[in-house]
C-alpha positions in Angstrom: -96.2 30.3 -61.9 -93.4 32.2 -59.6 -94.7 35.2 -60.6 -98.5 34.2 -59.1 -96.8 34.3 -55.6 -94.8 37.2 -55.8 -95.5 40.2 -53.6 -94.8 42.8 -56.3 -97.7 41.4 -58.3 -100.4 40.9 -55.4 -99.1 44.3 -54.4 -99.4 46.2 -57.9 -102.9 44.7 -58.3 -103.9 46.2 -55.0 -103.2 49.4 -55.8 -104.9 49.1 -59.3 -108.0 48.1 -57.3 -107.4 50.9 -55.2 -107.0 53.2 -57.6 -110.5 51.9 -59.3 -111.8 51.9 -56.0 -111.7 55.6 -55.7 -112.8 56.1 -58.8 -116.1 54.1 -59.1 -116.6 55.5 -55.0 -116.5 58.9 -56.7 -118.8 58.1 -58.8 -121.0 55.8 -56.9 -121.1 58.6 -53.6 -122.0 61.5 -55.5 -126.3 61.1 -54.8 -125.8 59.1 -51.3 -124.6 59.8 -47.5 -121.0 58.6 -47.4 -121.2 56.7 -44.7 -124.3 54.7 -46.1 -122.4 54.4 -49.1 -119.4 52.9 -47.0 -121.3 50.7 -45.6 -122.9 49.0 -48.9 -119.7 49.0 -49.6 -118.7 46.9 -47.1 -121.3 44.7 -47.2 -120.4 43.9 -51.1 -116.6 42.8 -49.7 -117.9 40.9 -47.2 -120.5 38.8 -49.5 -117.3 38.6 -51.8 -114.8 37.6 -49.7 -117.4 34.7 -47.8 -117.7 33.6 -51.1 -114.4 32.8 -51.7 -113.7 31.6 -48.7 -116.2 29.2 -49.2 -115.2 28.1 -52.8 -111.6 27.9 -51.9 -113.0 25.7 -48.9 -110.7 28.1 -46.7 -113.9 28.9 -44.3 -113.0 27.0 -41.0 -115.3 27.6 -37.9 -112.8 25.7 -35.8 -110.0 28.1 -36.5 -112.4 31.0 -35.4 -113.0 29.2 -32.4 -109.8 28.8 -31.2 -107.9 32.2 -32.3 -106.1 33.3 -29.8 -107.2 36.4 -27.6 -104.0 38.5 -29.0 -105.0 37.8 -32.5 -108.6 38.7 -31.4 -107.8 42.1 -30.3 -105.3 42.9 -33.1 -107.9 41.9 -35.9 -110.7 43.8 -34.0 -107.8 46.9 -33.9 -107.6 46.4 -37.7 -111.0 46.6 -38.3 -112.0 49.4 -36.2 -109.0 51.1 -38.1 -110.2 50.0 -41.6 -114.1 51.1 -40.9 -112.3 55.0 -39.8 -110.4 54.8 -42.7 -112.9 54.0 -45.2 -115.3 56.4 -43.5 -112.9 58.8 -44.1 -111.6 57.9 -47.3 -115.8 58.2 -48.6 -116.4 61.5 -46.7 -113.1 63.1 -48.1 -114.7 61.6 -51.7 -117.5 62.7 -51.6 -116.5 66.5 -50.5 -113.2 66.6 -52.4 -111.7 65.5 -56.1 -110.7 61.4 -56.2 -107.2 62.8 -58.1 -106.4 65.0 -54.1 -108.3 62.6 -51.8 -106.1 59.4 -53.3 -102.8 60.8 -53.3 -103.0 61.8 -49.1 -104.6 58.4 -48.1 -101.7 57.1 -49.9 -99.5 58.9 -47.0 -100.7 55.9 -44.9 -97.6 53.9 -47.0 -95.6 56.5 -45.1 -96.9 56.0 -41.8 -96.4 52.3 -42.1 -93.2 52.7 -42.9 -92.6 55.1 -39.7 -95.1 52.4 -37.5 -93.5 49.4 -38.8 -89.7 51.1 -37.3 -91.3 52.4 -34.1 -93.7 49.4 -33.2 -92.5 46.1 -35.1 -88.4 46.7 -35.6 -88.7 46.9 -38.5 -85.4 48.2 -40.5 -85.0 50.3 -43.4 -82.5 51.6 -45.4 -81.6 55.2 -46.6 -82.9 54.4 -50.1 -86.1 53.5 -48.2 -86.1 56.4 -46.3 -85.8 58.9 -49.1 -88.5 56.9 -51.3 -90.8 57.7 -48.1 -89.8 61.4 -48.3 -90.1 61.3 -52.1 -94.1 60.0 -50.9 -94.5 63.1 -49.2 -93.2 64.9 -51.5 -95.8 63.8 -54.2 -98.8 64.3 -52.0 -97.4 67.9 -51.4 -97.3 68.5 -55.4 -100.8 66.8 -56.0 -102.5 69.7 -53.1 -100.0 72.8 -54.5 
């Protein structure tokens, strides 16, 4: 049961998801405009994740209505950042191979990391720091 509510294993399934999700977008963008196809897409994860939301009996109008205006902006920040990104991600599907395109929109693990030090305080250490490199270094190989 620890292991339900460890970060590693949310973590590792989200990047098996990911990795499926480029694949089946691949697929799935091929005969379609990418951003029509993004935004099917999105409709699918919203129905998805209202439906959990609901079963789990986690939906609560009340919280929406009293967020506060700094959570406001930052979630409408994230989602104006996730729409560019999966617009993006689709387009750079649909014109290029899922094996390239996956491997640079991975970099965005290496721009955390430098965002999380320059805007949250975040500290790493060098071990960190040279996983990040070895990141770019990857992407790098996957283009050559």
């Amino acid at each position: 049961m620890k292991f339900l509510l460890s970060w590693q294993l949310w973590a590792m399934l989200s990047a098996i998801f990911a990795a499926l999700t480029a694949i089946f977008a691949k697929i799935g963008v091929s005969d379609i405009n990418s951003n029509l196809a993004t935004f099917l897409r999105t409709i699918v994860v919203i129905v998805i994740l209202f439906a959990i939301l609901i079963a789990t009996k986690q939906f609560n109008m009340q919280e929406i209505l009293h967020l506060k205006s700094k959570t406001i902006l930052f979630l409408i920040l994230s989602g104006i950042g996730t729409g560019a990104s999966w617009l993006c991600y689709f387009y750079a599907l649909k014109i290029g191979e899922a094996a390239k395109v996956a491997p640079v929109d991975k970099l965005s693990v290496v721009f955390v990391a430098i965002f999380g030090v320059l805007f949250l305080g975040e500290t790493l250490k060098l071990t960190n720091w040279i996983g990040i490199f070895l990141i770019v270094c990857g992407v790098i190989m996957t283009l050559l």
